[in-house]
N, CA, C and O atoms as CSV, one atom per row, in Angstrom:
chain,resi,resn,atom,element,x,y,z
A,1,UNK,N,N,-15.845,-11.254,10.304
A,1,UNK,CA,C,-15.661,-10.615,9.015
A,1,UNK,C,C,-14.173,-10.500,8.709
A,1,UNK,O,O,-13.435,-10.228,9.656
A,2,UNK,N,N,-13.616,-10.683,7.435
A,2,UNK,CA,C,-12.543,-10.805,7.083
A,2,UNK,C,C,-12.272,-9.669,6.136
A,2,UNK,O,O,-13.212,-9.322,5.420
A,3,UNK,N,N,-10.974,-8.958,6.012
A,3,UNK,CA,C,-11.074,-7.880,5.233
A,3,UNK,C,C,-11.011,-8.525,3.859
A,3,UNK,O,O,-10.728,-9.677,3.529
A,4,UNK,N,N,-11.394,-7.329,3.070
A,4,UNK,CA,C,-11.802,-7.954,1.310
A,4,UNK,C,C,-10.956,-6.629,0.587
A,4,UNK,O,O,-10.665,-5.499,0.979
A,5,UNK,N,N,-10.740,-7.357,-0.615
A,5,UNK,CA,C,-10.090,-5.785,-1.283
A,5,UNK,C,C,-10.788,-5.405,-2.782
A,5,UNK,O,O,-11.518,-6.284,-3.241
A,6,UNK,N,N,-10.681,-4.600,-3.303
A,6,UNK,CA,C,-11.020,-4.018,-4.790
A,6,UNK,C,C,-10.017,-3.628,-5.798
A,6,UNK,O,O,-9.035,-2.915,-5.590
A,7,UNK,N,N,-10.309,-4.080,-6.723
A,7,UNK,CA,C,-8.684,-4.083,-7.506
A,7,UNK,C,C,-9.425,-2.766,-9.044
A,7,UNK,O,O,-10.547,-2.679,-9.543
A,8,UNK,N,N,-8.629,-2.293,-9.204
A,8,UNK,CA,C,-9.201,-1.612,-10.321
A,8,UNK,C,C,-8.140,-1.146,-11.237
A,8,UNK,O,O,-7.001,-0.993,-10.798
A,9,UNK,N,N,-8.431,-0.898,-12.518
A,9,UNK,CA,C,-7.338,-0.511,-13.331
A,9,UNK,C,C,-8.294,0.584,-14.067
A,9,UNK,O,O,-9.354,0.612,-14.693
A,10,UNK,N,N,-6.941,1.759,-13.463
A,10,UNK,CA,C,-7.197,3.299,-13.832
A,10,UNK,C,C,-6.319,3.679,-14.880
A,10,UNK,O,O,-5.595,2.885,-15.481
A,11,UNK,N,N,-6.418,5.499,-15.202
A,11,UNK,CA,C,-5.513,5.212,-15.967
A,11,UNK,C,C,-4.229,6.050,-15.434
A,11,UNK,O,O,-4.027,7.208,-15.069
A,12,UNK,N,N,-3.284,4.580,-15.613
A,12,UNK,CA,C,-1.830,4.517,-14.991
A,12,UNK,C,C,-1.477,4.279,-14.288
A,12,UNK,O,O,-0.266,4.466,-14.178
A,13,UNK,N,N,-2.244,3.633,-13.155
A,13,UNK,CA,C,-1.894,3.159,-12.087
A,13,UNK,C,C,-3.477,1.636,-11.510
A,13,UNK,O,O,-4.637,1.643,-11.922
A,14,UNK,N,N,-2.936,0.753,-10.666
A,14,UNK,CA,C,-3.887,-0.082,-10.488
A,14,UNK,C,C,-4.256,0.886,-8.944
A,14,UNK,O,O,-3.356,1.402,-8.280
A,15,UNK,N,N,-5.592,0.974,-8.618
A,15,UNK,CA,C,-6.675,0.926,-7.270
A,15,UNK,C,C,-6.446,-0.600,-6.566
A,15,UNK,O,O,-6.634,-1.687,-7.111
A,16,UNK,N,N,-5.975,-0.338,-5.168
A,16,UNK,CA,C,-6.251,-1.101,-4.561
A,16,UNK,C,C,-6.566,-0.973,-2.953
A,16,UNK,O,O,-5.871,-0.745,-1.963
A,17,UNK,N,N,-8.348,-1.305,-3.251
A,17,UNK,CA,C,-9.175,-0.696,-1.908
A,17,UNK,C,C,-9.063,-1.521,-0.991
A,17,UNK,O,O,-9.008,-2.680,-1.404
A,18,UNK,N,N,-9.003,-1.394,0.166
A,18,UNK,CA,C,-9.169,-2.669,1.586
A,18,UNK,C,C,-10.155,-2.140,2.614
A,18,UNK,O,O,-9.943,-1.024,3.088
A,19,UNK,N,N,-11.426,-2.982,3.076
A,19,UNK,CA,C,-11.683,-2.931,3.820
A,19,UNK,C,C,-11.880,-3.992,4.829
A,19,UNK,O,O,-11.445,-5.109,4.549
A,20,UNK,N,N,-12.455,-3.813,5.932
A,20,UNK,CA,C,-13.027,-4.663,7.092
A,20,UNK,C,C,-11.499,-4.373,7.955
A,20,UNK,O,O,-10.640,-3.502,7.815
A,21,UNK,N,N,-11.634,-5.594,8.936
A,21,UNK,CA,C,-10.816,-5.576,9.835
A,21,UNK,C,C,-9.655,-6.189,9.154
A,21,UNK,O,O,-9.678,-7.047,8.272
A,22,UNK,N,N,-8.088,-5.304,9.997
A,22,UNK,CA,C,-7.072,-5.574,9.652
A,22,UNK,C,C,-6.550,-7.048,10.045
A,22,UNK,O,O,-6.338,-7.412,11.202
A,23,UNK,N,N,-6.404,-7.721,9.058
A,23,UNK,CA,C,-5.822,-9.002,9.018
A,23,UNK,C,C,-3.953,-9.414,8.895
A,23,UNK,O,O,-3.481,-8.559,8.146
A,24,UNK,N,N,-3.222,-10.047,9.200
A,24,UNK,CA,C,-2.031,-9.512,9.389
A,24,UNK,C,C,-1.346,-10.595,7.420
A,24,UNK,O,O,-1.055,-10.271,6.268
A,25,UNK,N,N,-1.439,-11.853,8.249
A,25,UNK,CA,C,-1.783,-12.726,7.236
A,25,UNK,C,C,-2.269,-12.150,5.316
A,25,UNK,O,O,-1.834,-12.125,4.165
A,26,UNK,N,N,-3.335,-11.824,6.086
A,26,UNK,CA,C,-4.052,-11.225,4.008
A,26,UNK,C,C,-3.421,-10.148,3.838
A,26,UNK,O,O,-3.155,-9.826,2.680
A,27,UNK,N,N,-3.024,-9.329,4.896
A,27,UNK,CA,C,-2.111,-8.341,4.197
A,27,UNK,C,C,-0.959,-8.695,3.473
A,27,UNK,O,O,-0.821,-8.175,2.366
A,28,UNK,N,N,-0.073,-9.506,3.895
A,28,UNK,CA,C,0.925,-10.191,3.433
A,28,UNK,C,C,0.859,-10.606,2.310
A,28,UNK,O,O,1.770,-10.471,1.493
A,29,UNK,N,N,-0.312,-11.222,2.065
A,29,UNK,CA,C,-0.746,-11.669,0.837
A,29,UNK,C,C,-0.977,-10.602,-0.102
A,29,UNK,O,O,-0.286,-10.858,-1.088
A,30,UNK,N,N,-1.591,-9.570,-0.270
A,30,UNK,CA,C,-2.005,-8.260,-0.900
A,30,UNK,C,C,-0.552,-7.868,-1.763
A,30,UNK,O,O,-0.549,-7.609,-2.966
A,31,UNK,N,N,0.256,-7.877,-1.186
A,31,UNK,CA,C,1.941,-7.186,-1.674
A,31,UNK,C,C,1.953,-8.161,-2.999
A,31,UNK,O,O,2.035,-7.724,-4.147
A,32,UNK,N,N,1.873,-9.337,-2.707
A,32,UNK,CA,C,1.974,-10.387,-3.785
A,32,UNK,C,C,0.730,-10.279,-4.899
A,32,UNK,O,O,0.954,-10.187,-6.106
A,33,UNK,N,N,-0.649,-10.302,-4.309
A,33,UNK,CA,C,-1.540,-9.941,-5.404
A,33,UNK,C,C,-1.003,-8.155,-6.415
A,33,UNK,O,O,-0.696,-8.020,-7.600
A,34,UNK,N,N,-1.073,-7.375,-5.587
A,34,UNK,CA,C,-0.731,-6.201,-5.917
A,34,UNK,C,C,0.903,-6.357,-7.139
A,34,UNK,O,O,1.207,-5.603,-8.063
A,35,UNK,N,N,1.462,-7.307,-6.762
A,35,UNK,CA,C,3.100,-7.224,-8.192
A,35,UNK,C,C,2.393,-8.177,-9.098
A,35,UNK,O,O,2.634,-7.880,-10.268
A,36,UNK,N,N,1.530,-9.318,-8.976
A,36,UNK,CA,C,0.957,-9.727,-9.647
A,36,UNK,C,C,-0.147,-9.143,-10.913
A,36,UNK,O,O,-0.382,-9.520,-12.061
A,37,UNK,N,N,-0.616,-8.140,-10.126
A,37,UNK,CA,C,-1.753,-7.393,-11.633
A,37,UNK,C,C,-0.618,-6.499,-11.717
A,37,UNK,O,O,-0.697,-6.338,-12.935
A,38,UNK,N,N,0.583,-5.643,-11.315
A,38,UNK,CA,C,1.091,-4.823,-12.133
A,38,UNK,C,C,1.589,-5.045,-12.822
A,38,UNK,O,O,1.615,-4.146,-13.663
A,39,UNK,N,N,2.671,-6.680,-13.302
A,39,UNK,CA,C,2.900,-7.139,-14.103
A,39,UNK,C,C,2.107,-7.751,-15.185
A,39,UNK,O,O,2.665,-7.880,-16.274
A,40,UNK,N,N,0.579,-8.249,-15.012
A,40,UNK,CA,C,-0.145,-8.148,-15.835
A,40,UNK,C,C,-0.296,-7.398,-16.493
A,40,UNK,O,O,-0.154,-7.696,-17.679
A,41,UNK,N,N,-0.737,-5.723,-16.091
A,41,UNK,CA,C,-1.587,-5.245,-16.965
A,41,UNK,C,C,-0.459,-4.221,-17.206
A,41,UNK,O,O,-0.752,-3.129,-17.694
A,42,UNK,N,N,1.066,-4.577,-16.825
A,42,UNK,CA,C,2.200,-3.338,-16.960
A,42,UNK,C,C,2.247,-2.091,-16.825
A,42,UNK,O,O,2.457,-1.221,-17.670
A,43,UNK,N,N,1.961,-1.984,-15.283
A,43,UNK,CA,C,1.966,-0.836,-14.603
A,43,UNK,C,C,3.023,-0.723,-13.495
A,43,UNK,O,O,3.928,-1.465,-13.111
A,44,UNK,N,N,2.560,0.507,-13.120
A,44,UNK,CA,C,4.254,0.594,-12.004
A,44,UNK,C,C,4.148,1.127,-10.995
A,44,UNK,O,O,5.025,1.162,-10.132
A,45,UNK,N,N,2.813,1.746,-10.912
A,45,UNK,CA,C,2.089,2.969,-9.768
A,45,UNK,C,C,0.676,1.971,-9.561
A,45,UNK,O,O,-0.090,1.407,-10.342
A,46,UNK,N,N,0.784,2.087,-8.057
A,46,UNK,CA,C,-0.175,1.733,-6.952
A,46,UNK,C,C,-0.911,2.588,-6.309
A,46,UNK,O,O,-0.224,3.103,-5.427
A,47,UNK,N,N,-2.349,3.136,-6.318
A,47,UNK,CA,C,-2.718,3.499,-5.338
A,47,UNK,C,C,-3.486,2.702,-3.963
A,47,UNK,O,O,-4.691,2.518,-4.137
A,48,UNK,N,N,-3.043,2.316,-2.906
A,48,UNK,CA,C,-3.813,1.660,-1.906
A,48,UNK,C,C,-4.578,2.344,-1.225
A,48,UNK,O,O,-4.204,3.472,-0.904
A,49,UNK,N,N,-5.221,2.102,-1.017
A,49,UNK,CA,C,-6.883,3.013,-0.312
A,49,UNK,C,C,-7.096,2.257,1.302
A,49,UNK,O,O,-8.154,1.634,1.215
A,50,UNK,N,N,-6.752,2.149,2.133
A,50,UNK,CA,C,-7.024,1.366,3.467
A,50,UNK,C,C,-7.636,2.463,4.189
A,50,UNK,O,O,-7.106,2.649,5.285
A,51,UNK,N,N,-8.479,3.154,3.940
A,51,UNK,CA,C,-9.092,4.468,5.265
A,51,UNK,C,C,-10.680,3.099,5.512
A,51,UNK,O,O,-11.061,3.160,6.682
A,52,UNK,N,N,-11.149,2.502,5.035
A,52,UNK,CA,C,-11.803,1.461,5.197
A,52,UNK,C,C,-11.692,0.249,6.137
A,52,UNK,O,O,-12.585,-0.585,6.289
A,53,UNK,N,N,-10.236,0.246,6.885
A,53,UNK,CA,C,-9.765,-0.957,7.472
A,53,UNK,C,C,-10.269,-0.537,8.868
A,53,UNK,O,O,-10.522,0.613,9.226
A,54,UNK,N,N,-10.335,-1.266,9.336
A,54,UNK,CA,C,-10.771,-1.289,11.131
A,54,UNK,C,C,-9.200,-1.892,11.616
A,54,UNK,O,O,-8.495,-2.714,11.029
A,55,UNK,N,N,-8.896,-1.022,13.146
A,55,UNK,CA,C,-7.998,-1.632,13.414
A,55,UNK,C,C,-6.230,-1.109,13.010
A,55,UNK,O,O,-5.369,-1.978,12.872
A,56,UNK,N,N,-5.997,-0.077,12.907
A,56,UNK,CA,C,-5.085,0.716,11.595
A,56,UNK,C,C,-3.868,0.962,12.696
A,56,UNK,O,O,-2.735,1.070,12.228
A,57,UNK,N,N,-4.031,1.053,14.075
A,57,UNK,CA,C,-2.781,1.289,14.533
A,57,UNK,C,C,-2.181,0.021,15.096
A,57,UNK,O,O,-2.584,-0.551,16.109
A,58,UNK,N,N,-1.173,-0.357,14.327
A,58,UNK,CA,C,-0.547,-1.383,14.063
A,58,UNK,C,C,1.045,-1.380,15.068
A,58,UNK,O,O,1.837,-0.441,15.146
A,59,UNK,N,N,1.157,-2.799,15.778
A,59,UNK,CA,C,2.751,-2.328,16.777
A,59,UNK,C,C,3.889,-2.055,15.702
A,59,UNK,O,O,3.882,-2.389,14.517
A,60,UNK,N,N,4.687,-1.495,16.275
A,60,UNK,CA,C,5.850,-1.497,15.608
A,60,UNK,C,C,6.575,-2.529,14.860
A,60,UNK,O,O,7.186,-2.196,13.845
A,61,UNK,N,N,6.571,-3.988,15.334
A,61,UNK,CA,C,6.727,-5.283,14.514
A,61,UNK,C,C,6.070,-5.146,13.355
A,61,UNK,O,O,6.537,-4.849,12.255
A,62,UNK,N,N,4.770,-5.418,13.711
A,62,UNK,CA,C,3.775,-5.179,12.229
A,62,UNK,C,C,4.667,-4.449,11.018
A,62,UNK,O,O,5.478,-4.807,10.164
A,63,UNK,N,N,3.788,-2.742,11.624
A,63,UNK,CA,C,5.243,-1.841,10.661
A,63,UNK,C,C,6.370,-2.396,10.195
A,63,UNK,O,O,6.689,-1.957,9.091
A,64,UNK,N,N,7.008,-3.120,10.598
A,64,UNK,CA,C,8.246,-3.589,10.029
A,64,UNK,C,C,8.077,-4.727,9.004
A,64,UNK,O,O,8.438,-4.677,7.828
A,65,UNK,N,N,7.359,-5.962,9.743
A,65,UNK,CA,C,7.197,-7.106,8.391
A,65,UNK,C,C,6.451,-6.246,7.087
A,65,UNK,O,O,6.377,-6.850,6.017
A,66,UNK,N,N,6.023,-5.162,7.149
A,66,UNK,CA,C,5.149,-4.716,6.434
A,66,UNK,C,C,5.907,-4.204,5.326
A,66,UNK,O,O,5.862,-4.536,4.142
A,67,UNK,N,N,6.600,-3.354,5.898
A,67,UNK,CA,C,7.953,-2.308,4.967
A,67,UNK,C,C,8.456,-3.410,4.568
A,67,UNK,O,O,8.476,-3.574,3.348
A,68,UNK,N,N,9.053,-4.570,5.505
A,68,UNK,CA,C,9.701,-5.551,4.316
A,68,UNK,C,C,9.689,-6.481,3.750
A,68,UNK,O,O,10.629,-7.135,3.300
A,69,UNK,N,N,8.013,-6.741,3.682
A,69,UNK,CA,C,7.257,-7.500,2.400
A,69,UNK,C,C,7.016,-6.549,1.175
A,69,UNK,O,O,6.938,-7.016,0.038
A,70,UNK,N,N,6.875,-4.937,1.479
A,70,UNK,CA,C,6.659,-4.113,0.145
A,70,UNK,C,C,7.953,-4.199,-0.427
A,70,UNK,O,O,8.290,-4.732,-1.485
A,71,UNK,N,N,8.623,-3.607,0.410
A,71,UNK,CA,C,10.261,-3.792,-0.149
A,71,UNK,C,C,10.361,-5.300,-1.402
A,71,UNK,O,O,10.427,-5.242,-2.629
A,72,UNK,N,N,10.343,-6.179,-0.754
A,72,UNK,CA,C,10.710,-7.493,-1.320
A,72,UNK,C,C,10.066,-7.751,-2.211
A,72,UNK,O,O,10.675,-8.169,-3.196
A,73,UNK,N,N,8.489,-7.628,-2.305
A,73,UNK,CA,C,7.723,-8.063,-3.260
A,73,UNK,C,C,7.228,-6.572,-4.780
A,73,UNK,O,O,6.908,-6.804,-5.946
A,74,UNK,N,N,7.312,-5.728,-4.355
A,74,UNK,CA,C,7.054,-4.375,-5.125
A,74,UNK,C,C,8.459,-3.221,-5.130
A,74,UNK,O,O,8.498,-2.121,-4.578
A,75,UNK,N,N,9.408,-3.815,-5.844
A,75,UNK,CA,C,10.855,-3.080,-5.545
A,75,UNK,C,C,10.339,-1.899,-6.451
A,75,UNK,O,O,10.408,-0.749,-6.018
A,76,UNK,N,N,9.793,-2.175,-7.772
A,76,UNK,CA,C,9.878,-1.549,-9.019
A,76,UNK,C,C,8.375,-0.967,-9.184
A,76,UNK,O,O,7.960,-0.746,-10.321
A,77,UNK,N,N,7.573,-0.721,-8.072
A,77,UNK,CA,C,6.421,-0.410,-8.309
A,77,UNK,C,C,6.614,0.996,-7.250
A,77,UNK,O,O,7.322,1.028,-6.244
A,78,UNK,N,N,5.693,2.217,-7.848
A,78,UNK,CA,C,5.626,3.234,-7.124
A,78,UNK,C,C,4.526,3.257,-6.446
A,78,UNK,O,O,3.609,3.413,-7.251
A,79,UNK,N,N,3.977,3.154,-4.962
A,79,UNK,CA,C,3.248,2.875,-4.243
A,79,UNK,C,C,2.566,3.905,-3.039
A,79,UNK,O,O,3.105,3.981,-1.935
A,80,UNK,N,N,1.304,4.701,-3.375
A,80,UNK,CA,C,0.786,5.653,-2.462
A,80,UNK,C,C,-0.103,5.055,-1.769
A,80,UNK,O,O,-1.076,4.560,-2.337
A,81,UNK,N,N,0.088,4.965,-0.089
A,81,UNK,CA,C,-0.992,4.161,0.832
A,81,UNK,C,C,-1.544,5.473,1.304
A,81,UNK,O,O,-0.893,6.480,1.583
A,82,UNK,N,N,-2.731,5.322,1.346
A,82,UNK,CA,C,-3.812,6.032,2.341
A,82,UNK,C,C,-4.168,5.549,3.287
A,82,UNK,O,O,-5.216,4.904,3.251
A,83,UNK,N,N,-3.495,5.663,4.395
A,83,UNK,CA,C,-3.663,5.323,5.957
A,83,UNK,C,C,-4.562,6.203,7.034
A,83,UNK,O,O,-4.111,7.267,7.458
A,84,UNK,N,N,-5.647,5.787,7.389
A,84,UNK,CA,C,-5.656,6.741,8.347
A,84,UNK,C,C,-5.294,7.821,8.833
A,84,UNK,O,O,-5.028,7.515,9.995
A,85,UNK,N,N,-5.077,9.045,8.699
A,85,UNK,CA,C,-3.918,9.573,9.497
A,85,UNK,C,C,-3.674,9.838,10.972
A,85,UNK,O,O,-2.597,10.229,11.424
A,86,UNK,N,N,-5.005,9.538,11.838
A,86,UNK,CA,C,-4.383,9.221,12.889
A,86,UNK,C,C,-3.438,8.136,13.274
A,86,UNK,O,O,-2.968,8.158,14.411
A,87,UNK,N,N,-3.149,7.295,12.535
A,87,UNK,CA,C,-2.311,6.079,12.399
A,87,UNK,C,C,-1.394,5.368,11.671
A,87,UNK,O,O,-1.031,4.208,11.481
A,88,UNK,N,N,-1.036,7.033,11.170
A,88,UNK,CA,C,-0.017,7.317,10.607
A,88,UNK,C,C,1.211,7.509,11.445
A,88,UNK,O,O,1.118,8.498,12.172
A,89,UNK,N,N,2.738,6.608,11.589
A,89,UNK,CA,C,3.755,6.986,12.051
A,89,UNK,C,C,4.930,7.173,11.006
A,89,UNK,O,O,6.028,7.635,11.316
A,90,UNK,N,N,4.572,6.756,9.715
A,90,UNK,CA,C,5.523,6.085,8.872
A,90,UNK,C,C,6.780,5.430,8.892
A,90,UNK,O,O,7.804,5.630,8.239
A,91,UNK,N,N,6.426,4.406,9.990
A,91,UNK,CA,C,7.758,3.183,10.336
A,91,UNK,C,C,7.949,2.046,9.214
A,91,UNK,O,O,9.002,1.556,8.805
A,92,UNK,N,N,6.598,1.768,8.830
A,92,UNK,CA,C,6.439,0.732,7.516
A,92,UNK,C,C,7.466,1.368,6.709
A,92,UNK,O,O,8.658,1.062,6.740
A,93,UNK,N,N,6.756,2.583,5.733
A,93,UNK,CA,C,7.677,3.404,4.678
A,93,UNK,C,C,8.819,3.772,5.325
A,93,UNK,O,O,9.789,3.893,4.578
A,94,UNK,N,N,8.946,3.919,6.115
A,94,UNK,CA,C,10.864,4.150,6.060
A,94,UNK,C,C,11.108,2.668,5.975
A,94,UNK,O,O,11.517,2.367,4.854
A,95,UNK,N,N,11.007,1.773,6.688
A,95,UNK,CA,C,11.420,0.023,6.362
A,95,UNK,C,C,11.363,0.229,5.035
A,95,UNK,O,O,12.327,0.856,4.597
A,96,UNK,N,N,10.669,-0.045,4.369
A,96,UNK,CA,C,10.587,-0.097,2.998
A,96,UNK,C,C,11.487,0.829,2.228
A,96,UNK,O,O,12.249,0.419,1.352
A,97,UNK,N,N,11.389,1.959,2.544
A,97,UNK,CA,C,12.461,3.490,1.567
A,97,UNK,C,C,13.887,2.797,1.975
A,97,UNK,O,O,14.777,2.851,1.127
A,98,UNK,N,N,14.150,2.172,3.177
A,98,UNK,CA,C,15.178,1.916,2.816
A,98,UNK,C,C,15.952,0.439,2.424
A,98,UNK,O,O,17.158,0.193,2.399
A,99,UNK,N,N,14.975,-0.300,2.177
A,99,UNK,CA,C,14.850,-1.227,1.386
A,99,UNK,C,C,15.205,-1.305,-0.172
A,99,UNK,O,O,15.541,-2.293,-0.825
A,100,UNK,N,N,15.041,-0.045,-0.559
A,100,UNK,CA,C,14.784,-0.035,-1.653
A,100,UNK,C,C,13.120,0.362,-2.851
A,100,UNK,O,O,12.979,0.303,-4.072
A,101,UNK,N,N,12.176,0.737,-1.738
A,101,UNK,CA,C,10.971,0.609,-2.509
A,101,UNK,C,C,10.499,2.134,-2.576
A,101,UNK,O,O,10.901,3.013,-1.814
A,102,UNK,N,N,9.639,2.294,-3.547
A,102,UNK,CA,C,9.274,3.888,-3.670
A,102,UNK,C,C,7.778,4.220,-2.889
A,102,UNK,O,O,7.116,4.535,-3.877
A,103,UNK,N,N,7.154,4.301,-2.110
A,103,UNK,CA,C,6.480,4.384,-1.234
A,103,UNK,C,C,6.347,5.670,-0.545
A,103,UNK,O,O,7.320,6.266,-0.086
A,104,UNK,N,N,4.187,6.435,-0.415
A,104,UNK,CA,C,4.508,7.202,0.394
A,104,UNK,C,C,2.829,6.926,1.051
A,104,UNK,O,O,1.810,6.946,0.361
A,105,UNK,N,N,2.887,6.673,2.550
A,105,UNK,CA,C,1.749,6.768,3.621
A,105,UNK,C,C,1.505,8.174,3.870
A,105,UNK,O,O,2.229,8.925,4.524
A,106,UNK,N,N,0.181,8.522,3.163
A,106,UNK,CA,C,-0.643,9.885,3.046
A,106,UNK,C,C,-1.876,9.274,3.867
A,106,UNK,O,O,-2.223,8.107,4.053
A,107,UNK,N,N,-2.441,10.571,4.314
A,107,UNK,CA,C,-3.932,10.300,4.637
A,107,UNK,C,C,-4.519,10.881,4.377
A,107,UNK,O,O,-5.392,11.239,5.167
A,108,UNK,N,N,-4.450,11.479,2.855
A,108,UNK,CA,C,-5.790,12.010,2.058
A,108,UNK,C,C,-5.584,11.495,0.865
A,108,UNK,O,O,-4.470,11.246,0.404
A,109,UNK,N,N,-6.829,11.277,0.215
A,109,UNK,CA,C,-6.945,10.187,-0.803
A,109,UNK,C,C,-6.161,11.175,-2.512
A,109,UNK,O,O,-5.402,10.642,-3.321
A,110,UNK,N,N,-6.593,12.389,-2.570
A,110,UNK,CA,C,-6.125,12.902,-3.837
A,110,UNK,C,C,-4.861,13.814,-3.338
A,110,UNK,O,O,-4.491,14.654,-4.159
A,111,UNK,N,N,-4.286,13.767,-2.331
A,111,UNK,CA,C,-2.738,13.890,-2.622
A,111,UNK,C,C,-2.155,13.040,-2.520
A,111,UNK,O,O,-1.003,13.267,-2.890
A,112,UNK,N,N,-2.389,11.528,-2.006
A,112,UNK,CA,C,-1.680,10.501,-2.553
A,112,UNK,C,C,-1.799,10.163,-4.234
A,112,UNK,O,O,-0.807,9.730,-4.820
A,113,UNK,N,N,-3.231,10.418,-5.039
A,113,UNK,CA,C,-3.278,10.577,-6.479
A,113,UNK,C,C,-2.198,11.269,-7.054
A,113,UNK,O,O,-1.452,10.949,-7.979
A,114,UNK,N,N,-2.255,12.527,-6.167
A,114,UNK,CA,C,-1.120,13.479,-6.979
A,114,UNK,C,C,0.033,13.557,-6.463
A,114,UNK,O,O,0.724,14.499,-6.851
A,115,UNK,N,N,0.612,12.622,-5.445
A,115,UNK,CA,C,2.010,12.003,-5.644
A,115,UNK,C,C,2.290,11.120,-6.553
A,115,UNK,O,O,3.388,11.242,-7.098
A,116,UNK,N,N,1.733,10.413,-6.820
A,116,UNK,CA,C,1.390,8.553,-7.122
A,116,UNK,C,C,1.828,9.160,-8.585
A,116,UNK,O,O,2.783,8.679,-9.195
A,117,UNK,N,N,1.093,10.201,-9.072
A,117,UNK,CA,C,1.200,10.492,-10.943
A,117,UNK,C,C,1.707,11.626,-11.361
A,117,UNK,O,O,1.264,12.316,-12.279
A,118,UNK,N,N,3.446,12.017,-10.127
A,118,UNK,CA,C,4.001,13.210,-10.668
A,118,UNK,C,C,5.124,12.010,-10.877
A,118,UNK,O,O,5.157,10.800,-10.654
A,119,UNK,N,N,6.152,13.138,-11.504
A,119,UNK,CA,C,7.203,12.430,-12.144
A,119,UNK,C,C,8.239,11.990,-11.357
A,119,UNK,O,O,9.195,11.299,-11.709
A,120,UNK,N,N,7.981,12.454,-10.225
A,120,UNK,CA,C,8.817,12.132,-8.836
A,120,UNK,C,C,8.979,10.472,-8.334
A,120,UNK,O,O,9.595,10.195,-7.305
């Protein structure tokens, strides 16, 4: 099984759900789909939903290509991941924060909402 994602357009921000097992590859790919519909549908706020993924504690490498594919590909997009929180370290988001990208790894689904759509 390969993970699959759900794309949705809310209002003000795009949904983007992932489940199955963590793939390293399609993730990579996701950063690029994800700047792709925000420039479509001209949005700027992301919510990612991954509490669905199998597989969530990721090495420290990972974390890193990770932060700096968001970085690179979503500079200008504001981006709330829902991680697990047992598998939560936030090494990705700091790669990324200091990259340049606005990013925050929560592990509850409506206070990443209500980061994602304050003015912060």
């Amino acid at each position: 099984m390969q993970s699959e994602y759900l794309l949705e357009k809310k209002s003000g921000y795009i949904n983007f759900t992932i489940s199955g097992p963590y793939n390293a590859v399609k993730f990579h790919c996701y950063a690029k789909i994800i700047a792709e519909t925000c420039g479509k549908e001209k949005l700027n706020r992301v919510l990612v939903n991954a509490l669905n993924v199998k597989g969530t504690d990721l090495s420290i490498l990972e974390r890193y290509f990770i932060g700096e594919k968001i970085a690179e590909l979503l500079p200008a997009i504001k981006i709330a991941v829902v991680w697990p929180e047992k598998d939560i370290n936030k090494f990705a988001e700091t790669v990324a924060l200091n990259r340049g990208a606005f990013i925050n790894v929560i592990g509850d689904v409506e206070k990443a909402k209500k980061w994602l759509m304050s003015s912060v």
